[in-house]
C-alpha positions, 0 to 999 in steps of 0.5 A: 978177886974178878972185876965186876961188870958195868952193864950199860942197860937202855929203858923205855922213853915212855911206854913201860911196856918198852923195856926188854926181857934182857934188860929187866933180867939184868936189873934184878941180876946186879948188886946196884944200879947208877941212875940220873934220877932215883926216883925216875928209876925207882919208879920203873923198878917199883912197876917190875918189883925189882929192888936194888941200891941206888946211885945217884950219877946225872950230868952235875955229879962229881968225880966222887960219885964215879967213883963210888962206881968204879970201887964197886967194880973194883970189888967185884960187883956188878953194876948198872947205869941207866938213864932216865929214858931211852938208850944211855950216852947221848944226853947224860953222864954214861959216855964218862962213866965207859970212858972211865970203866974202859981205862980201868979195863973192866967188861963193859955190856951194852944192854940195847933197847928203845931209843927216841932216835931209832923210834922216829927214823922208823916211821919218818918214811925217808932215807935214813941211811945217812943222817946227823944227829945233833942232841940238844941245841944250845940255849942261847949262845950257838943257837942260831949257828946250830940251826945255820947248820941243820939248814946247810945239812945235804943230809936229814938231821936228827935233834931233841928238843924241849917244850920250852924251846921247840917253838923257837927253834923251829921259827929259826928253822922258818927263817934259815930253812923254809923250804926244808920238811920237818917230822915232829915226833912229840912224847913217842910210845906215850898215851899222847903221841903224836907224830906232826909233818910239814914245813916250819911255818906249818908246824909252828901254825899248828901248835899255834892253834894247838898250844895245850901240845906243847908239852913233853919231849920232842925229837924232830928231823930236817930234811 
């Protein structure tokens, strides 16, 4: 019996309209589908009348759930994983799920798609060509470290962040980096995006005077 294939599919960040012809091709060809969060996928899937067993894989999950993948494979069936938003393997478990489908030796596709990385470098009007992407920041231990180094960066960086702590983050950013731009891009392709350019005391003044915004995701880029 062949190996089956581990399709690694990206999905929209918010605009359902985002996924591509490919993907939903793939979604409806394969035997099951590994998600963050099934009701997020089932959402998603329920919008294009795709219908599939679902499989629980988010940051926590166990080696058990792996690997319940991994004997899919093994029977031949096709699978695949998809995030809650965007391009998997930044900020979800799909960099282990590879890692452990490639020392396997089973096919591994990438399925590409949008991403809120790629989505802000295209309207940030900057040179993008060399840039460092962070992820998250730290909660609390190696905040200030993180933000330390986005401010030493001779090169934009690029990170995520949440409505929870943006705010934060970008007064650390007034205190190590006043100087240095900012381009906020908050709940991109979504009904209330919106796109917010100045220094750290600018941002943080307008959502001062805009605290109904602060919601969503965030993705922002120093420079």
């Amino acid at each position: 019996m062949d190996n089956g294939t581990l399709f690694i599919v990206a999905t929209p960040i918010g605009n359902l309209e985002d996924i591509t012809l490919r993907a939903l091709r793939i979604l409806k060809e394969v035997e099951a589908i590994a998600c963050e969060d099934t009701r997020v996928t089932s959402h998603l899937l329920s919008h294009y009348s795709i219908s599939k067993p679902l499989l629980s894989l988010h940051q926590h999950s166990g080696q058990f759930q792996f690997g319940k993948i991994l004997t899919l494979l093994k029977e031949g069936k096709s699978v695949a994983y998809v995030s809650d938003a965007g391009t998997p393997g930044v900020s979800d478990p799909g960099n282990k799920l590879v890692e452990q489908a490639v020392a396997e030796n089973f096919v591994v596709v990438p399925i590409p798609g949008a991403s809120a990385l790629a989505t802000l470098i295209s309207v940030s009007g900057i040179d993008m060509q060399k840039f460092s992407f962070l992820g998250f920041p730290p909660h609390k231990k190696g905040r200030e470290t993180f933000f330390k180094e986005v401010a030493a960066s001779e090169i934009p960086v690029l990170y995520y962040d949440s409505p929870h702590r943006v705010i934060k983050n970008i007064l650390l950013l007034q205190t190590f980096a006043p100087a240095k731009k900012i381009i906020l891009g908050r709940e991109l392709t979504k009904m209330f995006e919106e796109i917010v350019r100045g220094n750290a005391e600018e941002i943080e003044a307008y959502f001062s005077q805009n605290p109904t915004k602060m919601k969503g995701e965030f993705s922002v880029i120093v420079f």
